[in-house]
C-alpha positions in Angstrom: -31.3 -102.1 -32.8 -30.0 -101.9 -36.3 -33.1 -101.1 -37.2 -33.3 -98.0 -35.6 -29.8 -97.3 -36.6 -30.5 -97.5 -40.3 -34.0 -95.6 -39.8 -31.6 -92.6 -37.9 -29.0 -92.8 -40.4 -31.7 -92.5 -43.7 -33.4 -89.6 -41.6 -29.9 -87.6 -41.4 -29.1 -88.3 -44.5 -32.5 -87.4 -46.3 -32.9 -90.6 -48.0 -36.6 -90.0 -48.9 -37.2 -93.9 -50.5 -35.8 -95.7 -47.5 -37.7 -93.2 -45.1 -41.2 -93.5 -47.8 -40.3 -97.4 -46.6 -39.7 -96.7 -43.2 -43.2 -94.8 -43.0 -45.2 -97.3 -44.5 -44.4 -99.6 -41.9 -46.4 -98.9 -38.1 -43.2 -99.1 -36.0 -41.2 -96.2 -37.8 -44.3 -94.1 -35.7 -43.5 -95.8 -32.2 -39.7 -95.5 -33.2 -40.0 -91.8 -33.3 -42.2 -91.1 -30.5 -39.4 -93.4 -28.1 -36.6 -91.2 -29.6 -38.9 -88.1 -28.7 -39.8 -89.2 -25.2 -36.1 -90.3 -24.3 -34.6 -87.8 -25.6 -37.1 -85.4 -23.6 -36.7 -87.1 -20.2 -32.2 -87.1 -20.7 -33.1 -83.2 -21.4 -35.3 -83.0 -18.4 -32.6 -84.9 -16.2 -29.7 -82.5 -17.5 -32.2 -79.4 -16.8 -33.0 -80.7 -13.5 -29.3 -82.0 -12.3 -28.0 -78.8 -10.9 -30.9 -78.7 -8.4 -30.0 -81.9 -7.2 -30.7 -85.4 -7.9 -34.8 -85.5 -6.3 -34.9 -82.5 -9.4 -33.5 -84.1 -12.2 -35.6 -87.6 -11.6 -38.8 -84.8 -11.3 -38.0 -82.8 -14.6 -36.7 -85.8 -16.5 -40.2 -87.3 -15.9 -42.2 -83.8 -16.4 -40.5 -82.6 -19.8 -42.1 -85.8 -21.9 -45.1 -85.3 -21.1 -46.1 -81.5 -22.5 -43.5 -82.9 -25.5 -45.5 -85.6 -26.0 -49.2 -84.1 -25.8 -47.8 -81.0 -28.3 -46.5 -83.6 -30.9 -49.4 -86.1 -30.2 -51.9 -82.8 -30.6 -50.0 -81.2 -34.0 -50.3 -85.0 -35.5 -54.1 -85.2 -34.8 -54.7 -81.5 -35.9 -52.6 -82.4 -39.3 -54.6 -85.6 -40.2 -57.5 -85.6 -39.2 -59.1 -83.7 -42.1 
């Protein structure tokens, strides 16, 4: 956990050696993509709370998934040329 606090705090703060550091290692990757997909789904449940509680489980689970397949399809597009 202080782990990913560091990584947040050097991605606020622009610190472009300890995020160069952060990026050569493979979890910084699965780091972001959690804090993309959580953060999607506690969206999705907020959306989806003033329909009711059956609503917010629904849209909390929908919203990550177009999130996800947009930022999963931008990454391929960008590198794989």
């Amino acid at each position: 956990m202080d782990e990913a606090k560091t990584f947040f705090r050097a991605l606020l703060a622009g610190d472009a050696p300890a995020l160069e550091r952060w990026l050569d290692d493979g979890r910084a990757a699965a780091l972001c993509l959690g804090a993309v997909l959580v953060g999607g789904a506690c969206y999705g449940a907020v959306i989806g709370a003033w329909r009711g509680e059956l609503q917010a489980l629904f849209t909390a689970t929908k919203l990550p998934l177009p999130t996800g397949q947009s930022l999963g399809g931008t990454t391929f597009a960008a590198f794989s040329s």
